[in-house]
Backbone as JSON Lines, residues from 0, in Angstrom:
{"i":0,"aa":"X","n":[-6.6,-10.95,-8.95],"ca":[-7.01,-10.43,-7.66],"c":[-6.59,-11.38,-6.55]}
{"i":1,"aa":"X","n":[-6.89,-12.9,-6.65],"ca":[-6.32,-13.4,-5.65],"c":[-4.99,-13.77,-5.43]}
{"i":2,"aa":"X","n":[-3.98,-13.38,-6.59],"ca":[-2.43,-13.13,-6.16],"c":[-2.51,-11.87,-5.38]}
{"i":3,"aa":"X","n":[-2.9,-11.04,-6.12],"ca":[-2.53,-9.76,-5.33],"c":[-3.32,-10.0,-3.96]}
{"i":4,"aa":"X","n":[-4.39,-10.18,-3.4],"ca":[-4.6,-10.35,-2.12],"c":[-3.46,-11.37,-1.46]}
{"i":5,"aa":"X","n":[-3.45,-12.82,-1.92],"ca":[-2.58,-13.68,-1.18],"c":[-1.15,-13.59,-1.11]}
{"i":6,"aa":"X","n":[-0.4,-12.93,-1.93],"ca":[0.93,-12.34,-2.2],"c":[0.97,-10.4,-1.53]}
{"i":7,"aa":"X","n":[0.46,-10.0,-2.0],"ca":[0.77,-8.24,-1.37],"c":[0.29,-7.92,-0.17]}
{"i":8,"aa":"X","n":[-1.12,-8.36,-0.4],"ca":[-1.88,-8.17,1.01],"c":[-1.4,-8.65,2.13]}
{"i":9,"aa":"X","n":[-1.4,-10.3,2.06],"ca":[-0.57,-10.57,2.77],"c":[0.57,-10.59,3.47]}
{"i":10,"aa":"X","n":[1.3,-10.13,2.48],"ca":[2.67,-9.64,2.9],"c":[2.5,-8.25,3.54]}
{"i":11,"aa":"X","n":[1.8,-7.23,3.06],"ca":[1.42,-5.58,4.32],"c":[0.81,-6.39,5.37]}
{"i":12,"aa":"X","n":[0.08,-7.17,5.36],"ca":[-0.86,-7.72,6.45],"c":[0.41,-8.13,7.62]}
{"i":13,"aa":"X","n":[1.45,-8.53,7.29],"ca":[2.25,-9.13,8.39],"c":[3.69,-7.85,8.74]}
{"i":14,"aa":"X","n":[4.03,-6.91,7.56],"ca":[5.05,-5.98,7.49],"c":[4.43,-5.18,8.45]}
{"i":15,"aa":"X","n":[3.05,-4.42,7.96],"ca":[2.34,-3.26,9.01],"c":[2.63,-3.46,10.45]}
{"i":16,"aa":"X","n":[1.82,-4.41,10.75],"ca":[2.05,-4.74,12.37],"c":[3.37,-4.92,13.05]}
{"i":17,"aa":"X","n":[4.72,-5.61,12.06],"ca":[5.65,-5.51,12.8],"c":[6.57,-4.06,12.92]}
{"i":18,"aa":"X","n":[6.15,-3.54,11.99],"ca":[7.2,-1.99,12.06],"c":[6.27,-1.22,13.03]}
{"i":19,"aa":"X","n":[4.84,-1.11,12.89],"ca":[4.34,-0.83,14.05],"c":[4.81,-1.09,15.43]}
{"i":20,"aa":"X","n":[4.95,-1.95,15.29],"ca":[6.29,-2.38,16.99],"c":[7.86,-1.79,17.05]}
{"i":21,"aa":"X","n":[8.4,-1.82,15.74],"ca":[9.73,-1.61,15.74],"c":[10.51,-0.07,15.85]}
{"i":22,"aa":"X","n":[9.18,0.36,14.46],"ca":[9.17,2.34,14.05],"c":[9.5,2.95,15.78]}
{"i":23,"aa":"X","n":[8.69,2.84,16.46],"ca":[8.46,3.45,17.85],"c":[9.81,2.98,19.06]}
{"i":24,"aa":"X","n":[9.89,1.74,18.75],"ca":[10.85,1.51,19.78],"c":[12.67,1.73,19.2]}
{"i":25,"aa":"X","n":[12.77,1.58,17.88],"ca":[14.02,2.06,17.52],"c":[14.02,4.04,17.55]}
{"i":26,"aa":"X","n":[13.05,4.51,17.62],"ca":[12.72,6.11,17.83],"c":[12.89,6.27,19.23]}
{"i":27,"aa":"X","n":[12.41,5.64,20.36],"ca":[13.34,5.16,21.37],"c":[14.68,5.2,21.89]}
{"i":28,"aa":"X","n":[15.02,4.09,21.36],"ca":[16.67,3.81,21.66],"c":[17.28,4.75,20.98]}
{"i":29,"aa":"X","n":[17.05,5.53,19.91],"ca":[18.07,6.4,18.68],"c":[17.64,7.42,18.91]}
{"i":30,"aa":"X","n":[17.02,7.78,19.83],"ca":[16.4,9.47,19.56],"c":[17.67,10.52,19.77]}
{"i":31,"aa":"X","n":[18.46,10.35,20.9],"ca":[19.68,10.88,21.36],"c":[20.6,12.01,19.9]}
{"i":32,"aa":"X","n":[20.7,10.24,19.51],"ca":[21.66,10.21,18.41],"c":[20.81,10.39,17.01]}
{"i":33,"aa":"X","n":[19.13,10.47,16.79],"ca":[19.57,10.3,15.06],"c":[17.72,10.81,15.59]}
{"i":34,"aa":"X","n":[17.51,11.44,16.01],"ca":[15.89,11.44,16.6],"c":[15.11,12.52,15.56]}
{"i":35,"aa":"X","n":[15.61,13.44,14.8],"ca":[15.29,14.25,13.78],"c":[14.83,13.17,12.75]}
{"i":36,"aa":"X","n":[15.8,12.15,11.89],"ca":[15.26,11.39,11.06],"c":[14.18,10.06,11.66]}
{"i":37,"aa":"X","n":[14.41,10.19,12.58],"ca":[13.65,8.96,13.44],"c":[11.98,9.29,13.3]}
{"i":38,"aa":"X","n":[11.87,10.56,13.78],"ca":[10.59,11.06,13.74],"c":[9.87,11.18,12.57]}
{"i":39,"aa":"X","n":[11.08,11.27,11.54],"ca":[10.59,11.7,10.42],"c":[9.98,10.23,9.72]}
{"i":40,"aa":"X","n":[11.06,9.32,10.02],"ca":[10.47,7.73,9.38],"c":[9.19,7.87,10.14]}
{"i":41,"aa":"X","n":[9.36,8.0,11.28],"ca":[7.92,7.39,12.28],"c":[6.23,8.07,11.31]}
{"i":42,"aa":"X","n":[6.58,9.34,11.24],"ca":[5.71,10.3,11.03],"c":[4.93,9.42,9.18]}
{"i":43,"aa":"X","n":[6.2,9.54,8.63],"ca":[5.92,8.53,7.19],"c":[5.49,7.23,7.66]}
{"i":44,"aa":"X","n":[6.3,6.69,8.33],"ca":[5.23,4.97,8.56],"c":[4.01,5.13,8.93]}
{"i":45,"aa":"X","n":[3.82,5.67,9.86],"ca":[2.2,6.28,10.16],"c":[1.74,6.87,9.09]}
{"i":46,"aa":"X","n":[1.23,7.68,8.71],"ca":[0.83,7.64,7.53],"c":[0.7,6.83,6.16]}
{"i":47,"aa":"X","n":[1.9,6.19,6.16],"ca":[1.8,5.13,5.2],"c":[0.91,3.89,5.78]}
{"i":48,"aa":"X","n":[1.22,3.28,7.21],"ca":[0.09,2.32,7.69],"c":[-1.03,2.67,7.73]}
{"i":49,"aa":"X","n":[-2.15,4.02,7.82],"ca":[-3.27,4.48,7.69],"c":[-3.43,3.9,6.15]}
{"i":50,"aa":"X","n":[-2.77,5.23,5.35],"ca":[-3.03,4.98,4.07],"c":[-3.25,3.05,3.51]}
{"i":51,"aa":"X","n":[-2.7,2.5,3.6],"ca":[-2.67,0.86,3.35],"c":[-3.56,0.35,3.74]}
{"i":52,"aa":"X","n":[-3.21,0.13,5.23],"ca":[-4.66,-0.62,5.62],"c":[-6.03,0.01,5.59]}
{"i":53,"aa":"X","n":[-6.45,1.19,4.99],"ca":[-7.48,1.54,4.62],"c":[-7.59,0.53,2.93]}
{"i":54,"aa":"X","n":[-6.42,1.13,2.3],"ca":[-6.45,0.65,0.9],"c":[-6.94,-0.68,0.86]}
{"i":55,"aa":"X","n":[-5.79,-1.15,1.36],"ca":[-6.34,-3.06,1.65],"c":[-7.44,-3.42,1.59]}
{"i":56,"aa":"X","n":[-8.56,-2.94,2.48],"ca":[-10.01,-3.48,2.8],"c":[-10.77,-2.83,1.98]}
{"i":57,"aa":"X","n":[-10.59,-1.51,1.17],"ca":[-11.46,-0.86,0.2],"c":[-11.18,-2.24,-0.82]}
{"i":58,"aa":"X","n":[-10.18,-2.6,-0.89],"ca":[-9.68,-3.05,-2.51],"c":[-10.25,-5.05,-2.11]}
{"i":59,"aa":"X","n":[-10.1,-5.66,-0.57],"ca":[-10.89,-7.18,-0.49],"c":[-12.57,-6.65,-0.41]}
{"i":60,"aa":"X","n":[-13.12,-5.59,0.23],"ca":[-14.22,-5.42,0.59],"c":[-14.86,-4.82,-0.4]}
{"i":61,"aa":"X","n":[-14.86,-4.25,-0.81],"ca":[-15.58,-3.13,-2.18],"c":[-14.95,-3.6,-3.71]}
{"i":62,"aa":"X","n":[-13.79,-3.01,-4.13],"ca":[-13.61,-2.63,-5.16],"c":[-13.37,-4.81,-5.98]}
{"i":63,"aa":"X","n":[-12.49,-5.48,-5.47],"ca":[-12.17,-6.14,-6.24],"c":[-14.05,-7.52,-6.22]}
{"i":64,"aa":"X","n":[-14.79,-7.35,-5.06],"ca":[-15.82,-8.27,-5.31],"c":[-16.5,-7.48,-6.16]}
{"i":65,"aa":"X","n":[-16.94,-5.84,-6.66],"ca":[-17.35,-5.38,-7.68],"c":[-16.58,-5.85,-8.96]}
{"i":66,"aa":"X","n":[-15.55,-5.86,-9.15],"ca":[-14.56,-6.46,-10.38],"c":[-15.25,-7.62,-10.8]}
{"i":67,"aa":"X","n":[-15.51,-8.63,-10.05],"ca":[-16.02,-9.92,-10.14],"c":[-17.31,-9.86,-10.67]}
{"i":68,"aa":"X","n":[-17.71,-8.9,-9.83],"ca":[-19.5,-8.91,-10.43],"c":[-19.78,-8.12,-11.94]}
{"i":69,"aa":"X","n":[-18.53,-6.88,-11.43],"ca":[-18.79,-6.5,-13.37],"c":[-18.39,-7.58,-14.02]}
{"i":70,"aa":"X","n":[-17.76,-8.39,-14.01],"ca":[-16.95,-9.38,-14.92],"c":[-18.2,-10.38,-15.45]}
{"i":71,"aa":"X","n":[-19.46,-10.31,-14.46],"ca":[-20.33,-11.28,-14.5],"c":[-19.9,-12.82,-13.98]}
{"i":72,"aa":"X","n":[-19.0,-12.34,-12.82],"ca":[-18.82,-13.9,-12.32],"c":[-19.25,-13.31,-11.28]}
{"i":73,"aa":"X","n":[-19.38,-14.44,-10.09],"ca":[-19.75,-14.34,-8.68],"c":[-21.72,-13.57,-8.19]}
{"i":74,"aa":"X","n":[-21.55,-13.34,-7.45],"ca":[-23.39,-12.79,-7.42],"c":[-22.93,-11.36,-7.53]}
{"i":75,"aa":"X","n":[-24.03,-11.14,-8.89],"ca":[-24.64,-9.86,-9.0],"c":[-25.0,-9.04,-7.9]}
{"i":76,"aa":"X","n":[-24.47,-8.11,-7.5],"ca":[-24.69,-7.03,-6.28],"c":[-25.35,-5.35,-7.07]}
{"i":77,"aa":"X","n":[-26.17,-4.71,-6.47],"ca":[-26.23,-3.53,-7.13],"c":[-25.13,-2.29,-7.46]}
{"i":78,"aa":"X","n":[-24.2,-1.93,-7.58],"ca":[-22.95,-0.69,-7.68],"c":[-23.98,0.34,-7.99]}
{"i":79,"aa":"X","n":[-23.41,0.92,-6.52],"ca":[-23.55,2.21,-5.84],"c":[-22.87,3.04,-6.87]}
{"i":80,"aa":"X","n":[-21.88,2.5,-7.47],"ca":[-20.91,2.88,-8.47],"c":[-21.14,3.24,-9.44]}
{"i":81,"aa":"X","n":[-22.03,2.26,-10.24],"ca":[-22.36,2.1,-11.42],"c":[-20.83,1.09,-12.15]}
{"i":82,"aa":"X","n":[-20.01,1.42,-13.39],"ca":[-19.03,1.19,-13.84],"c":[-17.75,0.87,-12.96]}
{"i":83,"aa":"X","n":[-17.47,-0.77,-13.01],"ca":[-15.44,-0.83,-12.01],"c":[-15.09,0.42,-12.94]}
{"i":84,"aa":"X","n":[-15.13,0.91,-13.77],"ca":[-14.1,2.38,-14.2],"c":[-14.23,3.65,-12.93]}
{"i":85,"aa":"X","n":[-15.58,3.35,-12.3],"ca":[-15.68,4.72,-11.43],"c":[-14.76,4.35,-9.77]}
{"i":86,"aa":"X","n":[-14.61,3.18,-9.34],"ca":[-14.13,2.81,-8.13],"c":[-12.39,3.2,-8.71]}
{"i":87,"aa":"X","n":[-12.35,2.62,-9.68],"ca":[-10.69,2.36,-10.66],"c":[-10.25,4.08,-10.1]}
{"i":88,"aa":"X","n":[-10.99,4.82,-10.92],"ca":[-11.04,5.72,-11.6],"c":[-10.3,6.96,-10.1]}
{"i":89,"aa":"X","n":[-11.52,6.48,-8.74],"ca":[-11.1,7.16,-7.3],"c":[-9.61,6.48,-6.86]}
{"i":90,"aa":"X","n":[-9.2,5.51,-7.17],"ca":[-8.02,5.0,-6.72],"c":[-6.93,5.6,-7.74]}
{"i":91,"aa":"X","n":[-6.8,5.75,-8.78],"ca":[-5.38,6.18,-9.25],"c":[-5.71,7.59,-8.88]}
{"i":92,"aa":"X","n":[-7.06,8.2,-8.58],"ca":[-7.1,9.14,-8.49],"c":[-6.76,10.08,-7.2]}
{"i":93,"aa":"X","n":[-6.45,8.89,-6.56],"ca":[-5.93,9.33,-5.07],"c":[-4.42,8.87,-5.03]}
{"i":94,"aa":"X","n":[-3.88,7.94,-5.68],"ca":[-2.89,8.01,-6.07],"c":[-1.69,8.73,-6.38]}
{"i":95,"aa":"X","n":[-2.35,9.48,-7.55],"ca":[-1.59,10.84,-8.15],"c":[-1.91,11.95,-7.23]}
{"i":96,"aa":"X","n":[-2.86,12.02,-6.52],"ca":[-2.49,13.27,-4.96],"c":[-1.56,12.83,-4.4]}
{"i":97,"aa":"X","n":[-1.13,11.72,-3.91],"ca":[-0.42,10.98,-3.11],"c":[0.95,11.19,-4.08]}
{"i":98,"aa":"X","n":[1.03,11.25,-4.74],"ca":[2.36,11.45,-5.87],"c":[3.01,12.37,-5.75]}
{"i":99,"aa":"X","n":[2.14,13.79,-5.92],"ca":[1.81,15.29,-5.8],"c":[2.49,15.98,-4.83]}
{"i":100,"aa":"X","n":[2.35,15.04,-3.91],"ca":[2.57,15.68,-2.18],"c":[3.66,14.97,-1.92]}
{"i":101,"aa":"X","n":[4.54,14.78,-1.67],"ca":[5.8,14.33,-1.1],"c":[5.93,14.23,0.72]}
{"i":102,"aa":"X","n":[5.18,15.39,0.74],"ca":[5.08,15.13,2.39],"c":[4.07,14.28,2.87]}
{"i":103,"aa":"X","n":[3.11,13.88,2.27],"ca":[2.14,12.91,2.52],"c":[2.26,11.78,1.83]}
{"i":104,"aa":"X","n":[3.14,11.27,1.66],"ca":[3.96,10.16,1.03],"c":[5.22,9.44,1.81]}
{"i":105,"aa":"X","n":[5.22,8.93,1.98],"ca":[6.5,7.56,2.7],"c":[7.38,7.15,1.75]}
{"i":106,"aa":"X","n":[7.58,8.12,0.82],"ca":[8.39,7.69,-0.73],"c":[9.83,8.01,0.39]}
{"i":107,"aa":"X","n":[10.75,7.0,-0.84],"ca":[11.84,7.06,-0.55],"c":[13.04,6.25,0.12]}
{"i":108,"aa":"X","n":[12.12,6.19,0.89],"ca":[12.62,5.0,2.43],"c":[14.32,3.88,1.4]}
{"i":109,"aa":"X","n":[13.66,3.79,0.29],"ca":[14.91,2.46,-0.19],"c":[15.94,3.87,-0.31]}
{"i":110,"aa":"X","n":[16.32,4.88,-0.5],"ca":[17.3,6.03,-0.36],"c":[18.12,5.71,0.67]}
{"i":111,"aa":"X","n":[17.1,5.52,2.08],"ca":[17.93,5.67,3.42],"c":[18.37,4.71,3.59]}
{"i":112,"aa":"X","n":[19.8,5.14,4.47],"ca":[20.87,3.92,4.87],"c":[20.86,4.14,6.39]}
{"i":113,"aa":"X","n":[20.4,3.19,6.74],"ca":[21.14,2.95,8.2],"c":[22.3,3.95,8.78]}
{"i":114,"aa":"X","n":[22.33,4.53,9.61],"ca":[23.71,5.18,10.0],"c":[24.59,3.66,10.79]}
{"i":115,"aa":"X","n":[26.08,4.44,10.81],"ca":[26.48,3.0,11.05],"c":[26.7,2.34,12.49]}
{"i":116,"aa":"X","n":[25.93,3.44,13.41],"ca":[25.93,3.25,14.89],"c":[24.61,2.4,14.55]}
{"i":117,"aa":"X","n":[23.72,1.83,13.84],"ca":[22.42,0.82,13.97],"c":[22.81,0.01,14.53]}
{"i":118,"aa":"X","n":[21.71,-0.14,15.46],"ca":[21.75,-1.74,15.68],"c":[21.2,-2.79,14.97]}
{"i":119,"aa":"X","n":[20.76,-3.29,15.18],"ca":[19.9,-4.59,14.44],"c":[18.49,-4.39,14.02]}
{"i":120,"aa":"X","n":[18.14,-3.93,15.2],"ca":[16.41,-3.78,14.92],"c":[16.58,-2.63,14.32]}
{"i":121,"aa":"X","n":[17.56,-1.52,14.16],"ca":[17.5,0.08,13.71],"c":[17.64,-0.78,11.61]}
{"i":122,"aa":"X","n":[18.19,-1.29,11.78],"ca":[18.71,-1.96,10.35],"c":[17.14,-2.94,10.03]}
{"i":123,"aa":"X","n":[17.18,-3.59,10.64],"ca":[15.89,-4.34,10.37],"c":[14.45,-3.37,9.57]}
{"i":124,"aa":"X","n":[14.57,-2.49,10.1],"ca":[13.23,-1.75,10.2],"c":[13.57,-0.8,8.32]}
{"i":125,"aa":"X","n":[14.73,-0.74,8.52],"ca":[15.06,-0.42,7.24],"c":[14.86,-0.71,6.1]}
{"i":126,"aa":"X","n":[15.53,-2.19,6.47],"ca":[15.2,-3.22,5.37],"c":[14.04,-3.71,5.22]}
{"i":127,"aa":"X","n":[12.74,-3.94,5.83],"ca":[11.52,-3.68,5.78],"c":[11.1,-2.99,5.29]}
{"i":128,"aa":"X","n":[11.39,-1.41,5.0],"ca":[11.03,-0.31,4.39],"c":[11.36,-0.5,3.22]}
{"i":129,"aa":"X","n":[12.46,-0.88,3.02],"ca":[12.77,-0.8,1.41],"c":[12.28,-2.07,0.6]}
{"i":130,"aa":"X","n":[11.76,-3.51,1.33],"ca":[11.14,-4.82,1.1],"c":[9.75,-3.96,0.55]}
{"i":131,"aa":"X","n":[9.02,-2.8,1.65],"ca":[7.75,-2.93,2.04],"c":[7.69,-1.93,0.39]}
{"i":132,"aa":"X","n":[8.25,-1.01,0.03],"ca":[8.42,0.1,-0.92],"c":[8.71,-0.98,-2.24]}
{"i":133,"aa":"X","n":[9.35,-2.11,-2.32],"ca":[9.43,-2.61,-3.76],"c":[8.31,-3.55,-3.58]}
{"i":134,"aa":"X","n":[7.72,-4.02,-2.41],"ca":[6.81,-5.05,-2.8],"c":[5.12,-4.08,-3.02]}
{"i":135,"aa":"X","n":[5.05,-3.1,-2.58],"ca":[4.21,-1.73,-2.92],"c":[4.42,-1.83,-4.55]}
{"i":136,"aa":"X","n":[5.77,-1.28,-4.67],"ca":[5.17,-0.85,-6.73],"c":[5.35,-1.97,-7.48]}
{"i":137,"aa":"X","n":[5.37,-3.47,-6.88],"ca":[5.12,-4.07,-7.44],"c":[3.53,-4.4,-7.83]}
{"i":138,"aa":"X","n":[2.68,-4.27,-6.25],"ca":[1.41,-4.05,-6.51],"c":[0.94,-2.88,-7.2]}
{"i":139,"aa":"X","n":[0.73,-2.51,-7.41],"ca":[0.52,-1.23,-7.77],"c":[0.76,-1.22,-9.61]}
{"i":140,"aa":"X","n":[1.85,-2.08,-10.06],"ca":[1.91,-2.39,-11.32],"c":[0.72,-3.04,-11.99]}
{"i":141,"aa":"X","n":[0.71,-4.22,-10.83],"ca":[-0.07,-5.57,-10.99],"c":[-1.2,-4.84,-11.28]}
{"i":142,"aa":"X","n":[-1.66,-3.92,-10.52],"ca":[-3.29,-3.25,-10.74],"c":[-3.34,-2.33,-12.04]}
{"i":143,"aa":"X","n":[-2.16,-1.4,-11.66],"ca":[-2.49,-0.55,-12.9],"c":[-2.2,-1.0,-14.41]}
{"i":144,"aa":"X","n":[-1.52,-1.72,-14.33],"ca":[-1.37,-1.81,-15.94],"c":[-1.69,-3.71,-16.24]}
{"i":145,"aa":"X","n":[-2.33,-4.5,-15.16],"ca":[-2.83,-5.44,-15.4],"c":[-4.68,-5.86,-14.84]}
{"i":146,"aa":"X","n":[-4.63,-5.86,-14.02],"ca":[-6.06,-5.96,-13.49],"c":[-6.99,-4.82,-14.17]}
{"i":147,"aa":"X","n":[-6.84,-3.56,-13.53],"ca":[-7.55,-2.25,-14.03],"c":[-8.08,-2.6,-15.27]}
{"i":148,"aa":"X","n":[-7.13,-2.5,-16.43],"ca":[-7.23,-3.09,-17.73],"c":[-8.02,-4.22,-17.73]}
{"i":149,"aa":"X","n":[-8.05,-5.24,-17.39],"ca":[-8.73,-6.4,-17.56],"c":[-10.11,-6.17,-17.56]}
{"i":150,"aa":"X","n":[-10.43,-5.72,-15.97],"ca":[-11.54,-5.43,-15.34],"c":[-12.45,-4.75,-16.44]}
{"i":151,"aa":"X","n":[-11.99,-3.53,-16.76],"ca":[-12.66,-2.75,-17.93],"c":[-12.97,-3.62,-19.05]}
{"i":152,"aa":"X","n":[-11.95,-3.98,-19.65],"ca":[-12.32,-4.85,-20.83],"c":[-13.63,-6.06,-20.45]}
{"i":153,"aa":"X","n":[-13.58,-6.6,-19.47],"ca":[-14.12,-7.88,-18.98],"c":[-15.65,-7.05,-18.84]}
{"i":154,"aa":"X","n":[-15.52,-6.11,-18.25],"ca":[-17.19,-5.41,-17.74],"c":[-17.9,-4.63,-19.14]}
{"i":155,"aa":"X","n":[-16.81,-4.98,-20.34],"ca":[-17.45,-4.3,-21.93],"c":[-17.79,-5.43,-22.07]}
{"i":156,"aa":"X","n":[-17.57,-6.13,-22.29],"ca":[-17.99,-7.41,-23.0],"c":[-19.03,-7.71,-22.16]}
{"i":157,"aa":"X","n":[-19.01,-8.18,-20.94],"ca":[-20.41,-8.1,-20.28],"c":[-21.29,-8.16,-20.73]}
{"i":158,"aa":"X","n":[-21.5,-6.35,-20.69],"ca":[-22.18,-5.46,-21.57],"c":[-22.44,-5.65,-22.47]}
């Protein structure tokens, strides 16, 4: 948990805010020329920055200090929850909607290429996208097929 906060988190924590500046102002300068796909990134980054930084603070604020407490480390808190399987359980489970839907998804982004009239910041914002999309399923590994697992096992034994 505290790689994935100090490594992923961190890293959306500083990506979000700058494409937040960039998404809008390269939609801007390119609208003329490329403003159909422009809108369309914009429309996906937004949505994808909602989606995240909600995720983010469910997963430092709720879900991973419950992990700890099922684990029987840190102070015992009551779960509203009951079982880390039921918090686990709403996250892949929103996940695979998010899978489902393609239009409510920001998938893809490492596909797109720059057209070759970009400028710098039009390229920049790109390459961010496709940084922000592999350093995503890298998290996303880390949880599902390492933490998740743990967590469960760790809150049987508990038990």
């Amino acid at each position: 948990m505290n790689h994935i906060v100090e490594v992923h988190h961190a890293y959306m924590k500083k990506a979000l805010p700058r494409l937040r500046l960039l998404v809008p102002k390269v939609l801007h300068a390119h609208e003329a020329n490329h403003g159909d796909l422009l809108r369309q990134v914009d429309t996906l980054f937004t949505a994808l920055d909602a989606e995240l930084s909600g995720h983010l603070h469910k997963e430092e604020q709720v879900l991973f200090p419950h992990i700890v407490a099922a684990s029987g480390g840190g102070t015992k808190r009551p779960a509203a929850f009951g079982s880390v399987r039921n918090p686990i359980r709403q996250m892949e489970t929103r996940a695979r909607q998010r899978r489902r839907d393609p239009g409510q998804t920001p998938r893809g982004h490492a596909q797109l290429r720059a057209p070759d009239d970009a400028c710098p910041t039009f390229k920049a914002v790109y390459d961010e996208l496709q940084q922000m999309e592999a350093d995503l399923h890298q998290h996303i590994h880390l949880e599902n097929n390492i933490l998740f697992p743990r967590a469960v096992g760790l809150e049987a034994e508990v038990r």
